[in-house]
C-alpha positions in Angstrom: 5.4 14.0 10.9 6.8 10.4 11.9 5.7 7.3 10.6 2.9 6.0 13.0 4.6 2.8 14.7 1.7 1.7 17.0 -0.5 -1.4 16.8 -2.1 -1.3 13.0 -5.2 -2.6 14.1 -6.4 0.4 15.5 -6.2 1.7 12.1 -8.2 -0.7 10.8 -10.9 -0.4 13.1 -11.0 3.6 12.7 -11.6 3.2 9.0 -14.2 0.5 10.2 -12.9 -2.1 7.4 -9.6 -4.2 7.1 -7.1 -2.5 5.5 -4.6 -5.9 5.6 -1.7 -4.3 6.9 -0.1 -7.2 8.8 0.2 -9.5 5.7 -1.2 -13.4 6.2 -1.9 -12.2 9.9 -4.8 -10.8 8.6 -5.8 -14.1 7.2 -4.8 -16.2 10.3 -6.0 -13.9 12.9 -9.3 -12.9 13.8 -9.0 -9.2 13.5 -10.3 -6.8 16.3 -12.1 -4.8 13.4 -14.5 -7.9 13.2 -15.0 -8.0 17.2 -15.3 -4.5 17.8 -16.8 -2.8 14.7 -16.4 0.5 16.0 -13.8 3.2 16.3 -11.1 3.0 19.0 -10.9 4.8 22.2 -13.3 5.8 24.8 -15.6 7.8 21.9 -15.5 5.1 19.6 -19.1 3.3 20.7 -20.6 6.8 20.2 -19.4 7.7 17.0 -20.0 4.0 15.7 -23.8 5.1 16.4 -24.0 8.1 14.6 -26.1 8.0 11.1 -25.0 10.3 9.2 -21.4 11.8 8.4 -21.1 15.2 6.5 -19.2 15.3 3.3 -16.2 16.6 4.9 -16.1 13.5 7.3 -16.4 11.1 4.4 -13.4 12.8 2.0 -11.3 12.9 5.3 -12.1 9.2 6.0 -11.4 8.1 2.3 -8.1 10.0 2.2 -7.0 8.4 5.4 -8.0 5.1 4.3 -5.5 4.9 1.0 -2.8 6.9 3.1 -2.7 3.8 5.6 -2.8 0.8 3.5 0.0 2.9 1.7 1.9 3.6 4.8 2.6 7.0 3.5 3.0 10.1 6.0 0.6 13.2 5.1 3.4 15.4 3.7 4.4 12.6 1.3 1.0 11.7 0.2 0.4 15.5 0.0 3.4 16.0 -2.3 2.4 13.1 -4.2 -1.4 14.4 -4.9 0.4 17.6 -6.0 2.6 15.8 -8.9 -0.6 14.1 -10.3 -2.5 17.5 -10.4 0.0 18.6 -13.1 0.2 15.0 -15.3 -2.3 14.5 -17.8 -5.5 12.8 -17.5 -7.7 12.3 -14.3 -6.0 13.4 -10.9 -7.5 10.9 -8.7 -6.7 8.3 -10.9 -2.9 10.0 -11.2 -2.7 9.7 -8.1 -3.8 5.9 -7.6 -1.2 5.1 -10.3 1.8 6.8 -8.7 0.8 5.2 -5.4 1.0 1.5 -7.1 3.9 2.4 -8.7 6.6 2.8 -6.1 9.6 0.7 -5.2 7.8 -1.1 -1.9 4.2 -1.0 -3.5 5.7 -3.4 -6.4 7.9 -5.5 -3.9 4.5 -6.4 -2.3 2.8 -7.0 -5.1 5.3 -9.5 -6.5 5.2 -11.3 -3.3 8.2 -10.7 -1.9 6.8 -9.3 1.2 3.7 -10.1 3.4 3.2 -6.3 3.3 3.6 -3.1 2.3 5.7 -2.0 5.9 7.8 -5.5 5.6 8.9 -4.2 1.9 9.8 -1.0 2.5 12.3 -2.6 5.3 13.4 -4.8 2.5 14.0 -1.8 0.7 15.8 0.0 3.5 17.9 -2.5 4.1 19.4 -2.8 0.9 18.4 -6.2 -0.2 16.2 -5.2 -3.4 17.8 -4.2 -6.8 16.3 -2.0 -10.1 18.0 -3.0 -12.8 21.0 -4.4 -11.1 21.6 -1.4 -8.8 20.6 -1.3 -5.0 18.1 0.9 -4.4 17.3 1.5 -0.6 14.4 4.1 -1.5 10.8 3.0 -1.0 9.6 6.2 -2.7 11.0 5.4 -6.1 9.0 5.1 -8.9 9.3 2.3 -11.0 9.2 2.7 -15.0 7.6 -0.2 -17.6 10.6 -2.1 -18.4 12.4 -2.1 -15.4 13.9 -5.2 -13.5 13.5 -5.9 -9.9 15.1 -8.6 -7.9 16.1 -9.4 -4.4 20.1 -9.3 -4.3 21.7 -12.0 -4.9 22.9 -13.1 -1.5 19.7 -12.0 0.2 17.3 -14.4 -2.0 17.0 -17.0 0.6 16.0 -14.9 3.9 13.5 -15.6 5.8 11.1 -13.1 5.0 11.0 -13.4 1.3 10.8 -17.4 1.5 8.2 -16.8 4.1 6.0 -14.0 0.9 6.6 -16.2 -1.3 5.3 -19.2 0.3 2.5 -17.8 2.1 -1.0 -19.7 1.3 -2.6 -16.5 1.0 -0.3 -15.0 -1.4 -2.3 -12.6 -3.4 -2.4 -13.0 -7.7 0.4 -11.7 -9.5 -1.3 -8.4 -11.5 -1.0 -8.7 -15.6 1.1 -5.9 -15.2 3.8 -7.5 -13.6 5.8 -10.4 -14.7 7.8 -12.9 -12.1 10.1 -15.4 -12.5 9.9 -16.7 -8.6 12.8 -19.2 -8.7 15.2 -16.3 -9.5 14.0 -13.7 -7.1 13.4 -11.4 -10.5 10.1 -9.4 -11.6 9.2 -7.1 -14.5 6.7 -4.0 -14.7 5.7 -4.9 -17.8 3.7 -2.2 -18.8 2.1 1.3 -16.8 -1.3 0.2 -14.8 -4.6 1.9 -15.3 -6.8 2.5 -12.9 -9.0 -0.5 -13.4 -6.0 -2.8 -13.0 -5.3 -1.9 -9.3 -7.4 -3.7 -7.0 -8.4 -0.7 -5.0 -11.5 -0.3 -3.4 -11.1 3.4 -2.8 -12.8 6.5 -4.0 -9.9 8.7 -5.1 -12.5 11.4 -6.0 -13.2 12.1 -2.4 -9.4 12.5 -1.7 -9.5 14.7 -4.5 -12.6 17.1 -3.3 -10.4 16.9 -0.1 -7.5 19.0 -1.0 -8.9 20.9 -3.6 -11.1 23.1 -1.2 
């Protein structure tokens, strides 16, 4: 399936909660999710009034929810919950971890980017090293111990200076270390669960796909 490339707000408001997927425009902007707190398209109004969703709805929801503010197609994701079913330890948590831990996850979460979509361009385009080596894969998984840095002659674009210098820059996690003057960050160590400000309910996802 292709990567959805249509206005991101709609996916906010059919979660019903903002999933910051525009970067400081969310903190600028007053977001349509807080002006019309119901589901888009002509049924939305209705389905805003319903009570009750059955558990189905609510593992399908939750699923859909982390796979957005990801940006990750089904398949991927899919593929992805498959590889944490067969690590040790707790699957939904696996599969949290994995998700943090690629290449454009932890360009975000240094700050290079305003978002998750503007760091896997930066990725794409070839201006983000591992270890020294250009790596144009978003999907990679970075290791504890591993260096990443914004090449050398691409340190001073707009976009990154723009990250870095946003007011509403989120905190640096423990896990990662940043030297910002250089352009260079370090995974420090593997994240747990309770260092990834989530707020998701992987066990739903996980009820999902096991039926």
């Amino acid at each position: 399936m292709a990567r959805y490339t249509g206005p991101v707000c709609k996916l906010c408001r059919r979660e019903g909660q903002k999933l910051f997927l525009k970067g400081q425009k969310c903190y600028t902007e007053k977001c349509p999710v807080e002006r019309r707190a119901y589901p888009p398209g002509q049924h939305g109004p209705a389905q805003a009034r319903r009570r009750k969703q059955s558990d189905y709805a609510l593992q399908l929801r939750e699923k859909q929810k982390v796979k957005r503010i990801y940006g990750l197609p089904e398949k991927q994701f899919r593929t992805l919950f498959e590889r944490a079913t067969k690590v040790p330890g707790i699957t939904g948590e696996n599969l949290i971890v994995s998700l943090e831990t690629r290449l454009d996850n932890i360009v975000f979460r240094m700050g290079f980017a305003q978002s998750r979509a503007q760091a896997r361009q930066l990725v794409r385009h070839r201006h983000v090293e591992v270890n020294g080596r250009i790596v144009d894969i978003p999907s990679y998984h970075v290791k504890p111990g591993d260096e990443i840095a914004i090449k050398p002659k691409s340190r001073d674009i707009v976009p990154v200076q723009q990250a870095l210098e946003a007011r509403t820059r989120p905190p640096l996690l423990d896990w990662l270390a940043l030297d910002e003057k250089a352009r260079v960050g370090r995974m420090v160590r593997q994240p747990t669960r309770a260092d990834i400000p989530l707020a998701a309910q992987e066990q739903l996802i996980v009820e999902l796909y096991s039926k």
